[in-house]
VMD Tcl script that builds the backbone (N, CA, C; Angstrom):
set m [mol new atoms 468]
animate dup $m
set s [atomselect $m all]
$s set {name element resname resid chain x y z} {
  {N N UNK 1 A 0.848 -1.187 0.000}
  {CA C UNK 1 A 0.000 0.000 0.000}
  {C C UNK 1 A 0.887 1.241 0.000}
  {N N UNK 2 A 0.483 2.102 -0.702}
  {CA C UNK 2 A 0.884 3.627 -0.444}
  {C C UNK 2 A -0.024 4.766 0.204}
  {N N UNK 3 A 0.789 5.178 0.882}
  {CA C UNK 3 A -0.200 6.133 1.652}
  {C C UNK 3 A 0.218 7.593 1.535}
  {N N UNK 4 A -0.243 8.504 0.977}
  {CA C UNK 4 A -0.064 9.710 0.403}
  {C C UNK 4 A -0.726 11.030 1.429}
  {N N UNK 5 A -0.226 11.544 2.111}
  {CA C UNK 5 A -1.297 12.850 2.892}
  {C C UNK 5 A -0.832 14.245 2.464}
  {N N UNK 6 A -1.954 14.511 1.342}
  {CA C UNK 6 A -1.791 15.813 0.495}
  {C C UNK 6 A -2.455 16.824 1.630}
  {N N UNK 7 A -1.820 17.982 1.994}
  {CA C UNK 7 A -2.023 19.334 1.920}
  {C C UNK 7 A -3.593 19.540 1.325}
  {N N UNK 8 A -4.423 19.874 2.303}
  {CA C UNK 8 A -5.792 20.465 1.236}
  {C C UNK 8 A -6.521 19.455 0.795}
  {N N UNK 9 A -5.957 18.123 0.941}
  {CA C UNK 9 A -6.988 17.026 0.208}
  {C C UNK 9 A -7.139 15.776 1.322}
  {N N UNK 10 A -7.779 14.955 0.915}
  {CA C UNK 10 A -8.050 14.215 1.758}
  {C C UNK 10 A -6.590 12.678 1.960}
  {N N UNK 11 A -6.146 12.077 2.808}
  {CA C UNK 11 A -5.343 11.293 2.517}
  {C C UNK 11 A -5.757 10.023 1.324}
  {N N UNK 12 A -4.607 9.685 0.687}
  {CA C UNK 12 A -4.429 8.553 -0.046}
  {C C UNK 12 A -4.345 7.245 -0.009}
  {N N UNK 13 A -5.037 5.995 0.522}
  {CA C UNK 13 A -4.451 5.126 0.478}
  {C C UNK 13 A -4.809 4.300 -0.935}
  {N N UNK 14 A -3.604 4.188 -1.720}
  {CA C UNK 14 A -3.590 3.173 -2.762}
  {C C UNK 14 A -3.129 1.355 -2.342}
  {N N UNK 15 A -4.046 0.970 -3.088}
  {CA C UNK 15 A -3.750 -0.720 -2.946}
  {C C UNK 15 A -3.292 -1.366 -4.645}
  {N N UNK 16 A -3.935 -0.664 -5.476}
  {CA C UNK 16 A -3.911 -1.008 -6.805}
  {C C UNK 16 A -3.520 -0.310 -7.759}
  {N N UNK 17 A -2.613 -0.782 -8.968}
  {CA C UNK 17 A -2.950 0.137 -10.138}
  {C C UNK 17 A -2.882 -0.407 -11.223}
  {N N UNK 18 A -3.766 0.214 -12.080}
  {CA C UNK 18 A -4.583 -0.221 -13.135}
  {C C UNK 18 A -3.727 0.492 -14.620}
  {N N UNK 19 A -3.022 0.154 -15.033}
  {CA C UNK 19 A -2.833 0.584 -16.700}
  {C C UNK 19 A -2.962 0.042 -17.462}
  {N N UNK 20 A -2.929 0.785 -18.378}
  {CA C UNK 20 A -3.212 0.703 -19.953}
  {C C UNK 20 A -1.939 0.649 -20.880}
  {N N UNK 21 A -2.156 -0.084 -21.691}
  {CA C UNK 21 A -0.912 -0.891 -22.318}
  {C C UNK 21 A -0.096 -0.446 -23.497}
  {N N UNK 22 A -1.518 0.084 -24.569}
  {CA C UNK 22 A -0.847 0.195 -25.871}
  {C C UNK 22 A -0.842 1.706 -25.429}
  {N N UNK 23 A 0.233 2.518 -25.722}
  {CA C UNK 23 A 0.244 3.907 -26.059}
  {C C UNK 23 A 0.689 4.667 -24.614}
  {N N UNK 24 A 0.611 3.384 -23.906}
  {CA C UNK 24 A 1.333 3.659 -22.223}
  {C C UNK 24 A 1.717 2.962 -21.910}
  {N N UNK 25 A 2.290 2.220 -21.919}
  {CA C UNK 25 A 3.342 1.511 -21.321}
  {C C UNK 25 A 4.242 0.511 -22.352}
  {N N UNK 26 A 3.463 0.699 -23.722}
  {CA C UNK 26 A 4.287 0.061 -24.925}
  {C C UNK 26 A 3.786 0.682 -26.304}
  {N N UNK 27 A 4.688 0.921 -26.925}
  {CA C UNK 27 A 4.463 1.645 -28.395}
  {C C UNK 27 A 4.883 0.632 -29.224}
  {N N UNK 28 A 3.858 0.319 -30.414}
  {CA C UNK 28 A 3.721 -0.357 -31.628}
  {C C UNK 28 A 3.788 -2.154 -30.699}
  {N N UNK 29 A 3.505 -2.160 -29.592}
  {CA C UNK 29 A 3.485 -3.512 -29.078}
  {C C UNK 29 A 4.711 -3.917 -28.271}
  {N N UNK 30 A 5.705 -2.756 -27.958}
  {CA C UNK 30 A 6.851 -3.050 -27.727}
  {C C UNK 30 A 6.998 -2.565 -26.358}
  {N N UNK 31 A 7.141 -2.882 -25.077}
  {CA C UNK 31 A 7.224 -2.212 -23.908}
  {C C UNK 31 A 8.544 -1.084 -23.683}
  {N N UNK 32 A 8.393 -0.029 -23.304}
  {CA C UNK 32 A 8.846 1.471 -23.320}
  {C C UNK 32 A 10.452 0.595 -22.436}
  {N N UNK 33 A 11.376 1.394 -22.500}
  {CA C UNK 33 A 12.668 1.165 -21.250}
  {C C UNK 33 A 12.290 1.748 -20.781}
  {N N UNK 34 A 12.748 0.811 -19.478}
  {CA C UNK 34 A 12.714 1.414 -17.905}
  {C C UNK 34 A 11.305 1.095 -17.014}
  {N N UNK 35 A 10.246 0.664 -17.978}
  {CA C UNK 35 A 8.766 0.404 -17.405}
  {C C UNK 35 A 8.980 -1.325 -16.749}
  {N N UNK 36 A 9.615 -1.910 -17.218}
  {CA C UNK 36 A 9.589 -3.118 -16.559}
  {C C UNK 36 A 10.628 -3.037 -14.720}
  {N N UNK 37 A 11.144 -2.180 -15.147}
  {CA C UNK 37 A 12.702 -1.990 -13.855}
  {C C UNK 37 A 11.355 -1.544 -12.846}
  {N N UNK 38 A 10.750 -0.197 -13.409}
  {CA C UNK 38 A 9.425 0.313 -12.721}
  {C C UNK 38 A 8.387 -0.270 -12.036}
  {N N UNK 39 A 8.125 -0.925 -12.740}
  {CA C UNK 39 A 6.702 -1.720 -12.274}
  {C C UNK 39 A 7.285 -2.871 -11.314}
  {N N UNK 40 A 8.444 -3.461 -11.316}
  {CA C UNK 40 A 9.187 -4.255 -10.362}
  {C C UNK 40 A 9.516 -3.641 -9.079}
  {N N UNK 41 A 9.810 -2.665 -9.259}
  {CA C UNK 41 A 10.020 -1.827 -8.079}
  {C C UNK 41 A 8.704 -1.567 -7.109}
  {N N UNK 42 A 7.043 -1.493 -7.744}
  {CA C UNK 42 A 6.080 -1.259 -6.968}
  {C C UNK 42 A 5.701 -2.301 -6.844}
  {N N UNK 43 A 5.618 -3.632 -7.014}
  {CA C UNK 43 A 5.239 -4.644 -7.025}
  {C C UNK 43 A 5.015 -5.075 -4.976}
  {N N UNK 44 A 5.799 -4.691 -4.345}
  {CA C UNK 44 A 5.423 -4.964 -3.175}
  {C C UNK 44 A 4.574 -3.922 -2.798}
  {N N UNK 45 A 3.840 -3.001 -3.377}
  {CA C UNK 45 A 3.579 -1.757 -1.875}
  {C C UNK 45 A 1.667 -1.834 -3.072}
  {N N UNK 46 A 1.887 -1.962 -4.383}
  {CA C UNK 46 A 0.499 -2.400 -4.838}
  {C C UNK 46 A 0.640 -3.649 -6.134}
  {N N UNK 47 A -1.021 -3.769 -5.537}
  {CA C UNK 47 A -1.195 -4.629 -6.830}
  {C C UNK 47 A -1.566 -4.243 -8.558}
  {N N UNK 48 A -0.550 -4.637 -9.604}
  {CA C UNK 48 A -0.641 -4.506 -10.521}
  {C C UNK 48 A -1.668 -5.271 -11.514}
  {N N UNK 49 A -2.476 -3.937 -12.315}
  {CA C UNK 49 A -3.096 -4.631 -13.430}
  {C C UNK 49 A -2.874 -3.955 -14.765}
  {N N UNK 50 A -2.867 -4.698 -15.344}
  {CA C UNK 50 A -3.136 -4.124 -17.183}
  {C C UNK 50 A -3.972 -4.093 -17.921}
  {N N UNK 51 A -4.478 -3.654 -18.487}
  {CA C UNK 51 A -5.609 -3.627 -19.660}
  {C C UNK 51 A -5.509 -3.602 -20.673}
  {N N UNK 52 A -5.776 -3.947 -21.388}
  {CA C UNK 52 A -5.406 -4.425 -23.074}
  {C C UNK 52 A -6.498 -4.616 -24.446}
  {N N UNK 53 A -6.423 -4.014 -25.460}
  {CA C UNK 53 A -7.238 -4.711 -26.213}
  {C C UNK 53 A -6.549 -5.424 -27.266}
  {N N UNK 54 A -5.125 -5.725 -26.848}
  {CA C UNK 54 A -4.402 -6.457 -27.748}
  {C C UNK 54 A -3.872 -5.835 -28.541}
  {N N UNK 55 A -3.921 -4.649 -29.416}
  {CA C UNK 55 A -4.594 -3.824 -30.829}
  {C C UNK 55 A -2.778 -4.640 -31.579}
  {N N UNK 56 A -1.680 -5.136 -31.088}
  {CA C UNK 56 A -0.964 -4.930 -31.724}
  {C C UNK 56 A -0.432 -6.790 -31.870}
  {N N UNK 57 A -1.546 -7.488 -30.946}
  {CA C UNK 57 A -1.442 -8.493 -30.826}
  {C C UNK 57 A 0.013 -9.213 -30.453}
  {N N UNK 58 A 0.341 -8.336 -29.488}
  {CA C UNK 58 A 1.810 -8.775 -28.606}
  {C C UNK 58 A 1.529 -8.710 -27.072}
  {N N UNK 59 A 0.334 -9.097 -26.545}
  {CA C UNK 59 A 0.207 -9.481 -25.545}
  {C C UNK 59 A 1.082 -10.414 -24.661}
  {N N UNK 60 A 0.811 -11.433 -25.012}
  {CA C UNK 60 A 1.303 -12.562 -24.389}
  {C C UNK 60 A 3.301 -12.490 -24.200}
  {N N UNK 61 A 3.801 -11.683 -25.150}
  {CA C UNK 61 A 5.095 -11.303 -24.760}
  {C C UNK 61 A 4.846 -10.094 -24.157}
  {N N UNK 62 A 4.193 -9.204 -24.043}
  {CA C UNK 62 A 4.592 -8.189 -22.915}
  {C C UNK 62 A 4.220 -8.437 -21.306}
  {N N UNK 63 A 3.224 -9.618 -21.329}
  {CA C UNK 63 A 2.774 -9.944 -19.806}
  {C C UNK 63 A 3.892 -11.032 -19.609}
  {N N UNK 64 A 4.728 -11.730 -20.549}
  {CA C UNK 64 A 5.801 -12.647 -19.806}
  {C C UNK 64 A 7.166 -11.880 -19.776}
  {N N UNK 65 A 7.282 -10.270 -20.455}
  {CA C UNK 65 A 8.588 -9.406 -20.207}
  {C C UNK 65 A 8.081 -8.673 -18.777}
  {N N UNK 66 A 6.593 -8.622 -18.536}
  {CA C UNK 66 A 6.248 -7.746 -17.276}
  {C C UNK 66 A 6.196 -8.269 -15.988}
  {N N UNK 67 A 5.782 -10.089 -16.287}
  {CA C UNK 67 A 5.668 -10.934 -15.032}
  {C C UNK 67 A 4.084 -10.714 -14.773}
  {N N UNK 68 A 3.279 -9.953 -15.403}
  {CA C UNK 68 A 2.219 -10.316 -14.899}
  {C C UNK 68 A 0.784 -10.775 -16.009}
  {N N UNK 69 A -0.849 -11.062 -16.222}
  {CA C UNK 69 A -1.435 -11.367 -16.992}
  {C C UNK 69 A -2.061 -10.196 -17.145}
  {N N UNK 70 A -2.023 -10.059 -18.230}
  {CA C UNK 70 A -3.118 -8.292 -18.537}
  {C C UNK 70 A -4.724 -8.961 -18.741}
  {N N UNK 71 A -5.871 -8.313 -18.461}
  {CA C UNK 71 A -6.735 -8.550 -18.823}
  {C C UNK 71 A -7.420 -7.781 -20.125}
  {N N UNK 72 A -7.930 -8.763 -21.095}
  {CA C UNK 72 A -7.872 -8.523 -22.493}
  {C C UNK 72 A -9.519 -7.814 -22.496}
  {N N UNK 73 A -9.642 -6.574 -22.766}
  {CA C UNK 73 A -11.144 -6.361 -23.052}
  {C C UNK 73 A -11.779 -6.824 -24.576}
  {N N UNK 74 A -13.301 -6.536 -24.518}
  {CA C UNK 74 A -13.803 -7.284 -25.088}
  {C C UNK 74 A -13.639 -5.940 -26.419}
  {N N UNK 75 A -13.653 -6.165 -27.854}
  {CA C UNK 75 A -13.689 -4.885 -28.486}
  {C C UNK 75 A -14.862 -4.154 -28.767}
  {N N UNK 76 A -15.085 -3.195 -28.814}
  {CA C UNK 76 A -16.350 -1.951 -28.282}
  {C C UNK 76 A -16.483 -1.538 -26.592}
  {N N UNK 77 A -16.830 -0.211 -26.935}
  {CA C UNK 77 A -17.040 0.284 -25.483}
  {C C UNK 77 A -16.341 0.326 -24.550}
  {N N UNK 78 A -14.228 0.071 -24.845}
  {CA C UNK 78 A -13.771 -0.137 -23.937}
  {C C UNK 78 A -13.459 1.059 -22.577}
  {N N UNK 79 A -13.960 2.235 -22.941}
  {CA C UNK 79 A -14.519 2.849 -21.828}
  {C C UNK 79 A -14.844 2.350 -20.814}
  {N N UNK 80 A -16.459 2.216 -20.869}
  {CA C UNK 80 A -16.849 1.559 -19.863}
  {C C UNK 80 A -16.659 0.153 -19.314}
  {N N UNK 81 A -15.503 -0.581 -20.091}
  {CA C UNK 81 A -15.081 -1.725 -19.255}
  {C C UNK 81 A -13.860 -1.744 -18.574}
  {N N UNK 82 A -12.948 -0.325 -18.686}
  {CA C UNK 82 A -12.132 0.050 -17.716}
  {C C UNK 82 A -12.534 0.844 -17.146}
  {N N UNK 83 A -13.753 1.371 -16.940}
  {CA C UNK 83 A -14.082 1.975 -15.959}
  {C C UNK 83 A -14.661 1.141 -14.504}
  {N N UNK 84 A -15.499 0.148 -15.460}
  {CA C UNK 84 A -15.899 -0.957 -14.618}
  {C C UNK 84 A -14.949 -1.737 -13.797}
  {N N UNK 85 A -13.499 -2.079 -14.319}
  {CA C UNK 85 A -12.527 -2.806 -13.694}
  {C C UNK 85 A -12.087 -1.805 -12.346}
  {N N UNK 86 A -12.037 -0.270 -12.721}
  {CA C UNK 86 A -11.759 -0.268 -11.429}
  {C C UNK 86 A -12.753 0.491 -10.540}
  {N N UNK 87 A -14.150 0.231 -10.641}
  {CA C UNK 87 A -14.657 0.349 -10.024}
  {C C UNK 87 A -14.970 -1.227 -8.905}
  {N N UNK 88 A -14.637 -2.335 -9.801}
  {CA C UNK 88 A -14.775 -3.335 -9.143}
  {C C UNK 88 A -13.676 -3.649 -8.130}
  {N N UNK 89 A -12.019 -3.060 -8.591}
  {CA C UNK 89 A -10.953 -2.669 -7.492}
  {C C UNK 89 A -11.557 -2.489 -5.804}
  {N N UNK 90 A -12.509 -1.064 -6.206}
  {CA C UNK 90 A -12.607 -0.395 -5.089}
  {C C UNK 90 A -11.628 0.746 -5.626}
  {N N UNK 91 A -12.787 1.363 -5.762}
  {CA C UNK 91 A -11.911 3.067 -6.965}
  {C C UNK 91 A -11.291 4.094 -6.126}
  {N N UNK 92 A -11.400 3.720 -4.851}
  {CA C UNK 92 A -10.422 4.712 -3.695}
  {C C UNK 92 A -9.518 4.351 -3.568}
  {N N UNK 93 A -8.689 3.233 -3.723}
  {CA C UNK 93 A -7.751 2.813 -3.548}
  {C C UNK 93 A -7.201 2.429 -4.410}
  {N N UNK 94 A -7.297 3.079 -5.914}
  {CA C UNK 94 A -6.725 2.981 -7.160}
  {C C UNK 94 A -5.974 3.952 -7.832}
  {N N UNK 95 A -4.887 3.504 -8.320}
  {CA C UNK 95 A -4.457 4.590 -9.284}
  {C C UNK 95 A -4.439 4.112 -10.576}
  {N N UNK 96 A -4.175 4.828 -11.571}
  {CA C UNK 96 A -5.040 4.226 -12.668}
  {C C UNK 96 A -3.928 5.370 -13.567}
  {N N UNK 97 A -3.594 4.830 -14.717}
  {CA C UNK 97 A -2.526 5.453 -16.024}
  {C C UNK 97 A -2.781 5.373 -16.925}
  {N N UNK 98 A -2.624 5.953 -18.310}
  {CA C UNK 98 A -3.312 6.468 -19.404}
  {C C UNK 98 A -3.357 7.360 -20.290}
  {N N UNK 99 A -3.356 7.017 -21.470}
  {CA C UNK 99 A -3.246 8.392 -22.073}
  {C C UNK 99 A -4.628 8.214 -23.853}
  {N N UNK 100 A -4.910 7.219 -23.552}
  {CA C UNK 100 A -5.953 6.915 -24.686}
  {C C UNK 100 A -7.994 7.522 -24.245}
  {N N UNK 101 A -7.832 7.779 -25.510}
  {CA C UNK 101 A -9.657 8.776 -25.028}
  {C C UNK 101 A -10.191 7.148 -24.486}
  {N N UNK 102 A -10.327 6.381 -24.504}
  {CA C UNK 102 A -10.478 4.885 -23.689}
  {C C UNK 102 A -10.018 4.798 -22.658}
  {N N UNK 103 A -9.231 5.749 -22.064}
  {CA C UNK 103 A -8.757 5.602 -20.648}
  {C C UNK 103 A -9.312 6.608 -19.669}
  {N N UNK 104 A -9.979 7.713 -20.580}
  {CA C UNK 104 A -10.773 8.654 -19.784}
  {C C UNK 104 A -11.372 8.291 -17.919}
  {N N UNK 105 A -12.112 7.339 -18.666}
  {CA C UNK 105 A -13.153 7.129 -17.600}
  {C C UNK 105 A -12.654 6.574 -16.343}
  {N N UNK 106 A -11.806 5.180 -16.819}
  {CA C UNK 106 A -11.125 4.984 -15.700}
  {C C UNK 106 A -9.741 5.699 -15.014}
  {N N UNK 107 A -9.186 6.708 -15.447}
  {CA C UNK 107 A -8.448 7.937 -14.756}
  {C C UNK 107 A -9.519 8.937 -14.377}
  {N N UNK 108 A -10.573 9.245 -14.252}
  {CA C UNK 108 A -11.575 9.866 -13.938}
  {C C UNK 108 A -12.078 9.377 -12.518}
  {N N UNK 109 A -12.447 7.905 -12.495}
  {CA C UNK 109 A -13.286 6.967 -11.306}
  {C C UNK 109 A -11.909 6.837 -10.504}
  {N N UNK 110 A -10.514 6.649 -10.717}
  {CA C UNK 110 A -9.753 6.073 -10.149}
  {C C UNK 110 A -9.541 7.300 -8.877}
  {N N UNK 111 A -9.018 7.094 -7.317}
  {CA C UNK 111 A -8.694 8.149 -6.504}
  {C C UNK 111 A -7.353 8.838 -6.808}
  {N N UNK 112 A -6.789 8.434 -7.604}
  {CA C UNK 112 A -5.664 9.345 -8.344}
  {C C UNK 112 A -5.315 8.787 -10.138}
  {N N UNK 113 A -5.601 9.638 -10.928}
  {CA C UNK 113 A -6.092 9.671 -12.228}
  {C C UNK 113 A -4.507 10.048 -13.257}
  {N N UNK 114 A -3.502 9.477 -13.256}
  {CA C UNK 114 A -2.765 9.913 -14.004}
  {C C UNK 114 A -2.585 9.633 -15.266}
  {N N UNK 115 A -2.782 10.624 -16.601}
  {CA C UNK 115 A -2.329 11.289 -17.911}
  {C C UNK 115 A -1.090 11.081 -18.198}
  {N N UNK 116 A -0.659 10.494 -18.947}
  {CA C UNK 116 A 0.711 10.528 -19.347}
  {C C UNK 116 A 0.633 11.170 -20.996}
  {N N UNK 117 A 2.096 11.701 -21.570}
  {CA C UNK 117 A 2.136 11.981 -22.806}
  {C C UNK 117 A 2.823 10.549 -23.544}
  {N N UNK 118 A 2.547 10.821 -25.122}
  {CA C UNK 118 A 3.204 9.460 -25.634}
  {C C UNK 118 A 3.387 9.718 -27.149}
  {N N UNK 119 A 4.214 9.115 -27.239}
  {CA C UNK 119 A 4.738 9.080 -28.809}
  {C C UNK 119 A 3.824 8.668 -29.954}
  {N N UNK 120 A 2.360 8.260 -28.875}
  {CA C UNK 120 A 1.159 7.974 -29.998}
  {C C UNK 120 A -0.231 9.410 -29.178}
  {N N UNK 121 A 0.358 10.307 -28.894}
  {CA C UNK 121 A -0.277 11.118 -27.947}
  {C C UNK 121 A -0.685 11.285 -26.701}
  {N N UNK 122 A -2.000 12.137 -26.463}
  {CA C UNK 122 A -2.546 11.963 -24.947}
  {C C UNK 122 A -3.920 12.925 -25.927}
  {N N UNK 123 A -5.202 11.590 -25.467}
  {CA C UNK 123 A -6.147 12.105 -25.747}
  {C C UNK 123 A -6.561 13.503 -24.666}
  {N N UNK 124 A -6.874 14.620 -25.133}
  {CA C UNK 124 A -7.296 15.869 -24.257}
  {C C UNK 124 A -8.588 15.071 -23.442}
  {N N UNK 125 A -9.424 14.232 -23.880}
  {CA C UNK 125 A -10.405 13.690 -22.823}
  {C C UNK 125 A -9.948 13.479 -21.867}
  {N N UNK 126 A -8.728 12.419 -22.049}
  {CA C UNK 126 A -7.984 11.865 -20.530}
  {C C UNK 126 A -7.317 13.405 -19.951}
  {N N UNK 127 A -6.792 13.584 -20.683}
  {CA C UNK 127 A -6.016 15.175 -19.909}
  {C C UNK 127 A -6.970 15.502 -19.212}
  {N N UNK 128 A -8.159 16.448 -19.156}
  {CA C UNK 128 A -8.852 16.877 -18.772}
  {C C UNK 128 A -9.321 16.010 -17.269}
  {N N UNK 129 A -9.496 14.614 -17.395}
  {CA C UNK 129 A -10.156 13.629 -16.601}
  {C C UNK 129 A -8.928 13.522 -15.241}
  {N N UNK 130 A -7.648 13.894 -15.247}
  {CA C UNK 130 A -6.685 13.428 -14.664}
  {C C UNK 130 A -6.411 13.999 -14.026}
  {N N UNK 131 A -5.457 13.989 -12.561}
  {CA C UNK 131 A -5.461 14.773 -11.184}
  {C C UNK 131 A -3.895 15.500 -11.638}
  {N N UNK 132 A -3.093 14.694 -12.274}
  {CA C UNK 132 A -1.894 14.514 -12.872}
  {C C UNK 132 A -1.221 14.319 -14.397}
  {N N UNK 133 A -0.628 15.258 -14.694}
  {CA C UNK 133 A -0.141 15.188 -16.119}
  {C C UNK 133 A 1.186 14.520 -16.230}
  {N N UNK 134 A 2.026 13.458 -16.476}
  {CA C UNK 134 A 3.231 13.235 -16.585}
  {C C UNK 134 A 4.235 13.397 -17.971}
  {N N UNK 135 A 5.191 13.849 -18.111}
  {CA C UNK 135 A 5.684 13.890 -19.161}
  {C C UNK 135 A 6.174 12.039 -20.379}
  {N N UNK 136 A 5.866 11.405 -19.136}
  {CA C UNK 136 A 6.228 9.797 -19.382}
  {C C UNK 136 A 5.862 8.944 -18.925}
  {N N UNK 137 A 5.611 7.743 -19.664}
  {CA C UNK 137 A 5.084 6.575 -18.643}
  {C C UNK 137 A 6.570 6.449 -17.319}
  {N N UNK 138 A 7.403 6.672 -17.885}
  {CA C UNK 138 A 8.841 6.349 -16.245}
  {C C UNK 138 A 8.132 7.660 -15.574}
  {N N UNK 139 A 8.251 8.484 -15.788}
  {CA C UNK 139 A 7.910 9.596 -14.864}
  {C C UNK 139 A 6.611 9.519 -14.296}
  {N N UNK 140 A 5.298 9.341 -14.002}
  {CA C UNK 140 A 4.300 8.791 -13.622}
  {C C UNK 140 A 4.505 7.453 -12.870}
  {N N UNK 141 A 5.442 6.390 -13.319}
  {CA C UNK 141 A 5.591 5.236 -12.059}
  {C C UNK 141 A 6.438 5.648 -11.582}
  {N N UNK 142 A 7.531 6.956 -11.755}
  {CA C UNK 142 A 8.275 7.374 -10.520}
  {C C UNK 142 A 7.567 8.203 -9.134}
  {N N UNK 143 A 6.348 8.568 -9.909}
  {CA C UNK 143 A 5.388 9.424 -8.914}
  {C C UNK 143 A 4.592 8.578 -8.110}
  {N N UNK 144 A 5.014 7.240 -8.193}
  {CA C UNK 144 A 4.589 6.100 -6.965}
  {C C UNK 144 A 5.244 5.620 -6.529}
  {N N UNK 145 A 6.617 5.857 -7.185}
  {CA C UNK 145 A 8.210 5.236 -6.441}
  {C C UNK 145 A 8.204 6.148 -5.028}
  {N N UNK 146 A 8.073 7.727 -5.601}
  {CA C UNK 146 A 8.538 8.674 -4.869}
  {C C UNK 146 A 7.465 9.561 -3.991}
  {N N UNK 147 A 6.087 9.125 -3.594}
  {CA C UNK 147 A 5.086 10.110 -3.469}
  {C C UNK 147 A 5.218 11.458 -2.973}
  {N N UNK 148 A 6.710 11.644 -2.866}
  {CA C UNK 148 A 6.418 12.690 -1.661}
  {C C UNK 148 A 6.416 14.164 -3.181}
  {N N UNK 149 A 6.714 13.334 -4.315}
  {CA C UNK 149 A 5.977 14.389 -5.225}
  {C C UNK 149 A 4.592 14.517 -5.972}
  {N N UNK 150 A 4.055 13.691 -5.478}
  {CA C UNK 150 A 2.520 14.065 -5.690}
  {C C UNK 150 A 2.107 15.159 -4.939}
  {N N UNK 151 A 2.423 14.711 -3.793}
  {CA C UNK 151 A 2.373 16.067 -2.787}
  {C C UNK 151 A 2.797 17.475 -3.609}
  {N N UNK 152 A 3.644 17.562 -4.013}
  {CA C UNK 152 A 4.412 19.058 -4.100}
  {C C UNK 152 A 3.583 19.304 -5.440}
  {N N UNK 153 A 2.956 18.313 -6.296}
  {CA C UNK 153 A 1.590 18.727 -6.950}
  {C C UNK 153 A 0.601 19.010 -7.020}
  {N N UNK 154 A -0.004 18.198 -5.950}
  {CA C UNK 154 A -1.239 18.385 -5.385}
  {C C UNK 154 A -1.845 18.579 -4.514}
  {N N UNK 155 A -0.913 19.399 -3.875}
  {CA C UNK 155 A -1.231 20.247 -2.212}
  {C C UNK 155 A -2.412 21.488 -2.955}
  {N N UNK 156 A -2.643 21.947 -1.769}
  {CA C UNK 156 A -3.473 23.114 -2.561}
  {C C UNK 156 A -3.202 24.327 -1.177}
}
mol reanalyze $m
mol bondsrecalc $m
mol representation Tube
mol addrep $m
């Protein structure tokens, strides 16, 4: 667990986090450097999930370079079926990553909503939806390595 106590907001406790695969955390199907070193590093303090709609059909090698199983949505509406995943989490205790207009909803429901930029963009839906803008998928899992800069973001 991470436990975050922002200035002005209410405290944080995260148990989970939820990302999104193609366009955050791997381009053209290929996982980004430095996201696997990353996600190893949080592996004790939350639980990791992925979401996927496959689009590049390199699943099954990025969940055996990541160590973990992504769950594959169904195609249409994948909005509301990552929104649903982490509402079924328990959406207070989620953080949730993203940068696809499909990731809106669930960086929206999640208790900390982070936007990343990407070499395949950042839909302005998700921008808008997010507590947090990161310049990178490493920089966004460093902001769970390191919380004490969420804080110096989101104090008020």
């Amino acid at each position: 667990m991470i436990e975050i106590n922002i200035p002005g907001r209410d405290a944080i406790g995260l148990k989970h986090l939820v990302l999104d695969v193609n366009g955050t955390l791997a381009v053209d199907g290929v996982v980004i450097e430095g996201v696997t070193r990353r996600i190893n590093a949080l592996r004790d303090r939350l639980e990791i999930h992925l979401l996927t709609a496959n689009t590049f059909n390199r699943q099954d090698s990025i969940d055996h370079q990541l160590g973990l199983r992504a769950f594959r949505l169904t195609p249409g509406d994948e909005t509301t079926q990552k929104t649903d995943f982490v509402k079924r989490l328990g959406n207070q205790a989620v953080a949730a990553i993203g940068q696809g207009a499909n990731d809106a909803g669930m960086i929206h429901t999640a208790q900390l909503g982070i936007a990343v930029m990407s070499t395949e963009g950042l839909s302005i839906e998700t921008l808008l939806a997010a507590d947090v803008l990161a310049p990178s998928i490493n920089d966004a899992l460093d902001l769970l390595e390191k919380p004490l800069r969420l804080i110096v973001t989101l104090r008020k």
